[in-house]
C-alpha positions in Angstrom: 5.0 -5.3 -15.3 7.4 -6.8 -18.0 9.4 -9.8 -17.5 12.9 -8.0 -18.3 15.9 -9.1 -16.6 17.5 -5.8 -15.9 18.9 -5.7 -12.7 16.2 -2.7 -12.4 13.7 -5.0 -12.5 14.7 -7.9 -10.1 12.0 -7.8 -7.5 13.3 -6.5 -4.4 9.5 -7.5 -2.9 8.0 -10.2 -4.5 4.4 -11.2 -2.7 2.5 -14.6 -4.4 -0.3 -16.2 -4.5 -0.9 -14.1 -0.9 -4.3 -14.5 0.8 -5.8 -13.0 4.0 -9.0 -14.2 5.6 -10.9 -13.5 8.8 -13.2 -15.7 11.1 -15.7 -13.3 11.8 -18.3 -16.2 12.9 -20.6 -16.2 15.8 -19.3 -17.9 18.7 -20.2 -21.4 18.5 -22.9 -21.7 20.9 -24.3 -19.2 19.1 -23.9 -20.9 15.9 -25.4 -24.4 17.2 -28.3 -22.6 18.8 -29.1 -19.7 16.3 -27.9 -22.0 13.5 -25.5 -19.1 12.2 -22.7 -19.9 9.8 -19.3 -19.8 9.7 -18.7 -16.4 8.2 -15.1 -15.4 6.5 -13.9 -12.1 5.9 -11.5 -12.5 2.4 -10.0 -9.0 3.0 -7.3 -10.5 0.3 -7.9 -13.4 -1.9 -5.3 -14.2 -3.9 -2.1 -11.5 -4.7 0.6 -11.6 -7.0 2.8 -8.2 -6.7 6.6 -7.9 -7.9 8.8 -4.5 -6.5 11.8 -3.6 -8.6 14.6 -2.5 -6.0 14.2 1.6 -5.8 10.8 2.3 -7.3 7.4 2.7 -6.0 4.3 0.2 -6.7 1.0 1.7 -5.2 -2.0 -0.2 -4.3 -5.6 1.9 -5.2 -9.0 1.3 -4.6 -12.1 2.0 -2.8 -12.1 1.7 1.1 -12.8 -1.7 2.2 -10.7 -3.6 -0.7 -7.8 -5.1 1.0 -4.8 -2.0 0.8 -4.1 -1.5 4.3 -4.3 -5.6 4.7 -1.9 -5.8 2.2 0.8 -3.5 4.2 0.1 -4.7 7.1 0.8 -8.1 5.9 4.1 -7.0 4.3 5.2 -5.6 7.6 4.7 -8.2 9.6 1.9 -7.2 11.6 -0.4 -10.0 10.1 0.4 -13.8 9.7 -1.0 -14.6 5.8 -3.5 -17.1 5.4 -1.8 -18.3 2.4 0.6 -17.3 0.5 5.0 -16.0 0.5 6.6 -12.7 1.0 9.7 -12.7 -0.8 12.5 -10.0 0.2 15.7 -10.1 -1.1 15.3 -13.7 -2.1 14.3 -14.7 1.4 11.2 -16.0 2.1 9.7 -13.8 5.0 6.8 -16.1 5.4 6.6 -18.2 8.5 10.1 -17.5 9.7 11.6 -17.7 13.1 11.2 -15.2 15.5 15.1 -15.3 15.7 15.8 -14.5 12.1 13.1 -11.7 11.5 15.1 -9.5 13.2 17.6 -8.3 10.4 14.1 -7.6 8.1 12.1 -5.7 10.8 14.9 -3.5 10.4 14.9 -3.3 7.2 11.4 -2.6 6.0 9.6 -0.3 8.0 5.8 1.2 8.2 4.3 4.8 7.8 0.7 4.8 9.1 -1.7 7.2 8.1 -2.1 9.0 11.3 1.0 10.5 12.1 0.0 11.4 15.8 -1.7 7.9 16.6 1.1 6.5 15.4 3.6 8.6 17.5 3.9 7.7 21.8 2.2 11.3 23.3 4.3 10.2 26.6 7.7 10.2 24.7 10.1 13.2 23.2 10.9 13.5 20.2 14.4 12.7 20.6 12.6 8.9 22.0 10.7 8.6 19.7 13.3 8.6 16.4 16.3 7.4 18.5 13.9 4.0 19.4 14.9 2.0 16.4 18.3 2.9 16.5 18.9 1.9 20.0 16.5 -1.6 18.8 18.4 -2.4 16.6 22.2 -1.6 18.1 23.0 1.6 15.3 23.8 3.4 17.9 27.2 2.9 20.4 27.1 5.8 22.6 24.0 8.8 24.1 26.0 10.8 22.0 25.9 9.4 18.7 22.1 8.5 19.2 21.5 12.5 19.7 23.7 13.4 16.6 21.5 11.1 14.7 18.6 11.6 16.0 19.3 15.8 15.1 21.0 14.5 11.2 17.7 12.8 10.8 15.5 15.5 12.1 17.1 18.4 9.9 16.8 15.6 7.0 13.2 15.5 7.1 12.6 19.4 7.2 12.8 19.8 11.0 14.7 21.0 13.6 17.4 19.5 15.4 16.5 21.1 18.5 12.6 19.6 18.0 13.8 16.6 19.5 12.9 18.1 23.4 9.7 18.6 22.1 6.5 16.5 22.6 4.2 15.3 19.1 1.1 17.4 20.4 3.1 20.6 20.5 3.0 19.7 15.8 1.3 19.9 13.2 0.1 17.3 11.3 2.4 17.5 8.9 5.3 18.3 11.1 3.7 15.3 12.7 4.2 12.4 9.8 8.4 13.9 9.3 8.3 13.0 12.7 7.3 9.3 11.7 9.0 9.4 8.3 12.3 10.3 10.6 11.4 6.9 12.8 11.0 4.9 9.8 14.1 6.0 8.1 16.2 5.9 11.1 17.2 2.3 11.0 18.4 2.8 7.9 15.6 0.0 5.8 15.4 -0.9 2.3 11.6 -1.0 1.6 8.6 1.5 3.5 5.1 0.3 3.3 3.3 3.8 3.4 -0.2 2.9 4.4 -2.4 6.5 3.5 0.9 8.5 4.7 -0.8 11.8 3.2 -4.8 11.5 3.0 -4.7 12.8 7.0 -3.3 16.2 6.0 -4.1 19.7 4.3 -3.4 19.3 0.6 -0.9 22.0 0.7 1.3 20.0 3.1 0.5 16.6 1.3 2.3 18.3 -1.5 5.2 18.9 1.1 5.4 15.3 2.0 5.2 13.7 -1.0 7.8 15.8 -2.3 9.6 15.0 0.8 9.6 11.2 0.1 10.4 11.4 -3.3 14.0 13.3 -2.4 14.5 10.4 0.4 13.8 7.6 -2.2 16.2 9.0 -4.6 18.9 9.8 -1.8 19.0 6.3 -0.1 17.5 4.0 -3.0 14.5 3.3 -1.0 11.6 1.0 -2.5 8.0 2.3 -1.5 4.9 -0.2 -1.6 2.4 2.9 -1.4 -1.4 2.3 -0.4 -3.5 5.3 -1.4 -7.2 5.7 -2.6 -5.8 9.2 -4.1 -5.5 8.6 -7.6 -3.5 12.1 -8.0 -0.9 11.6 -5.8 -0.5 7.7 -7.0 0.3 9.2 -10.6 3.0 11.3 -8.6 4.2 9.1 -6.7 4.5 5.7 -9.0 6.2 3.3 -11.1 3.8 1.3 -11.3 0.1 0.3 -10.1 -1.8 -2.4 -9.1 -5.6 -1.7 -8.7 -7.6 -3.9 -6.5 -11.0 -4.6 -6.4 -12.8 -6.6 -3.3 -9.2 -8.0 -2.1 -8.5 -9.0 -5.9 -6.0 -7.3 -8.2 -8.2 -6.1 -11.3 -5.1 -4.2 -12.9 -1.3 -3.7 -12.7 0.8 -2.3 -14.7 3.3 0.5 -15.3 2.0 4.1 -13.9 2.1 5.8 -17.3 0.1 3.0 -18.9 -2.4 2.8 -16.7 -3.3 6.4 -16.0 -3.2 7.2 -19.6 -4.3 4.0 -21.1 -6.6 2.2 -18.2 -8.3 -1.3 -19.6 -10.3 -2.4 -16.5 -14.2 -0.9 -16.5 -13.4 -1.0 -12.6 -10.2 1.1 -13.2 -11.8 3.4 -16.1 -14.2 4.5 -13.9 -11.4 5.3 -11.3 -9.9 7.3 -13.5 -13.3 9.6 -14.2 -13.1 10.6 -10.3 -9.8 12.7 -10.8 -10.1 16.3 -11.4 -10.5 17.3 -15.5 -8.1 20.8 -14.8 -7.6 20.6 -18.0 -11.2 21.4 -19.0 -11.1 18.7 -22.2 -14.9 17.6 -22.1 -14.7 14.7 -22.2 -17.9 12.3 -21.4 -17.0 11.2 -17.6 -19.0 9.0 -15.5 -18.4 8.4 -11.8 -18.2 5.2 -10.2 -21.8 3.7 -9.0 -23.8 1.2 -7.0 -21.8 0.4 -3.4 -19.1 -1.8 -3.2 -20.6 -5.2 -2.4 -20.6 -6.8 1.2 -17.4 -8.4 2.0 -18.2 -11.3 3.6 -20.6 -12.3 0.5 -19.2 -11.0 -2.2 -20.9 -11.4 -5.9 -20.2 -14.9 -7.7 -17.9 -14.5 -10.4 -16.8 -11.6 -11.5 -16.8 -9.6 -8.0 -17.3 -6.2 -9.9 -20.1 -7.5 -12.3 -23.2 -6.2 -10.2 -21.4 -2.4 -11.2 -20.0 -3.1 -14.7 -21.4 -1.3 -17.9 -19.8 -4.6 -19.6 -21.1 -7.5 -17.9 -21.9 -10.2 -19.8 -23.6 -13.8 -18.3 -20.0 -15.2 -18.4 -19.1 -12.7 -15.6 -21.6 -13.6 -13.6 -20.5 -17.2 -13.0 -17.0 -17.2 -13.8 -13.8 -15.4 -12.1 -11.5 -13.9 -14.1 -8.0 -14.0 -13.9 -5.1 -11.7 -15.0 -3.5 -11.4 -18.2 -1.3 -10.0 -20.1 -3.1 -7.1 -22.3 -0.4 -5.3 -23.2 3.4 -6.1 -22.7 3.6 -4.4 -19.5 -0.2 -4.6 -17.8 -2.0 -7.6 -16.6 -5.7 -6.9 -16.2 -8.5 -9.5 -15.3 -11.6 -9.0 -17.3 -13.7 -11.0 -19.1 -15.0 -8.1 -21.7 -11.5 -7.2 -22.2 -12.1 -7.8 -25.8 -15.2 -5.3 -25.9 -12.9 -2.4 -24.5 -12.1 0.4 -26.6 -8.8 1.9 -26.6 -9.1 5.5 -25.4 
């Protein structure tokens, strides 16, 4: 992402230097006896992401490389191990339980499975009208149903649906339900953790088309997590790829998926469908992403890269500017072709 000064550009989300680790040690009887470890999880290990106000910044990668930590961390759900979230200016990070609740309000979640994520016990008409009462939008039962029906027919349902129970949708009917919740106290930003990957691809279509109309009705800004590369080039702005709770790439959307620099995001790139038949030489991604808890030195990628050089085995790269608007962090940079 460029440094302009647009107002476009001023990060509505701005997430630095952000880092996530787990204790996944043995107790420590079990340590002293058995003379285990200490063992840390680095789910994510250093992040540096910027969110221009109304646009969409996805996060892809294999399973296991720090996305959903990433969103949950956003929302709240996880305290950072190191690290600021920046919203608005504010620094989310550490702050009082008294003053988060303005922001919970304002940036909401969309999990991937939209009937986990919903109460079976609760209607409908609960389930959307939660937030609104939470957060006093609402003055009177009256107003809370009108809203709750203005946000159902909104999001391609029903007003009616609201006496209804989750189990008696679809799965698709299933996540507008959610993506009524999330949108019903009225929030700037939606981390959309895998909002799609749990439904038919004819009804992914649906949604995605769905959130697109909602983003450009209300201004909303999306941080998207996805390991679908095809909907992340319909859904994005811009990209960051991450790699073993690293960022490897970012950059704008169009850059990236026509232009990719990375090996790691290259190889990405090879898994999407050719529909357009063009032959051309395509080789999937291989080997198995390395264990988490002891990853490779260096280089975290270098035990799968087709570049590696000695360097990459002993040194960590960092990103950099490879083009005015893409960052990538690779030591063979220099040995990549241009496609």
């Amino acid at each position: 992402m460029n440094n302009s000064t647009h107002d476009s550009d001023i990060p509505q989300l701005s997430i630095s230097g952000m880092k996530k680790h787990f204790d996944l040690s043995p107790p420590l009887l079990n340590r002293i006896i058995e003379r285990k470890p200490v063992q840390h999880l680095r789910a994510v290990d250093g992040l540096d992401i910027d969110i221009p106000k109304g646009k969409t910044f996805s996060l892809v990668g294999e399973s296991g490389c720090g996305k959903s930590t990433v969103a949950r961390l956003v929302a709240g759900l996880y305290e950072p191990t190191a690290g600021r979230v920046v919203f608005d200016g504010f620094d989310l990070t550490n702050l009082e339980a008294s003053k988060r609740a303005n922001f919970r309000r304002r940036i909401q979640m969309i999990f991937q499975d939209p009937y986990a994520s919903l109460n079976p016990r609760w209607r409908v008409q609960d389930i959307v009208a939660e937030p609104l009462r939470s957060f006093g939008l609402t003055d009177s039962k009256a107003e809370v149903t009108s809203e709750v029906g203005r946000l159902l027919e909104l999001v391609g349902l029903n007003s009616k649906d609201g006496q209804k129970f989750p189990h008696e949708f679809s799965g698709g009917q299933r996540q507008r339900i959610s993506i009524a919740r999330a949108i019903s106290s009225r929030p700037d930003l939606l981390v959309c953790d895998e909002p799609t990957s749990a439904l038919d691809v004819s009804v992914q279509a649906q949604i995605l088309n769905l959130m697109k109309d909602l983003q450009d009705e209300f201004g909303l800004t999306y941080l998207f997590i996805s390991h679908d590369l095809a909907v992340v080039d319909f859904m994005s702005d811009y990209v960051g790829v991450m790699y073993l709770g690293r960022l490897v790439e970012v950059g704008s959307a169009q850059q990236i998926f026509t232009k990719p620099s990375h090996p790691y995001t290259r190889l990405l790139m090879n898994t999407i469908p050719d529909l357009g038949m063009s032959q051309r030489d395509r080789k999937p991604v291989s080997g198995e992403v390395p264990n988490p808890i002891n990853p490779p030195s260096g280089c975290s990628f270098h035990p799968r890269c087709p570049l590696v050089m000695e360097h990459c085995k002993t040194h960590s790269p960092v990103l950099k500017y490879h083009t005015s608007d893409v960052r990538v962090a690779c030591h063979a940079l220099e040995q990549i072709e241009v496609v």
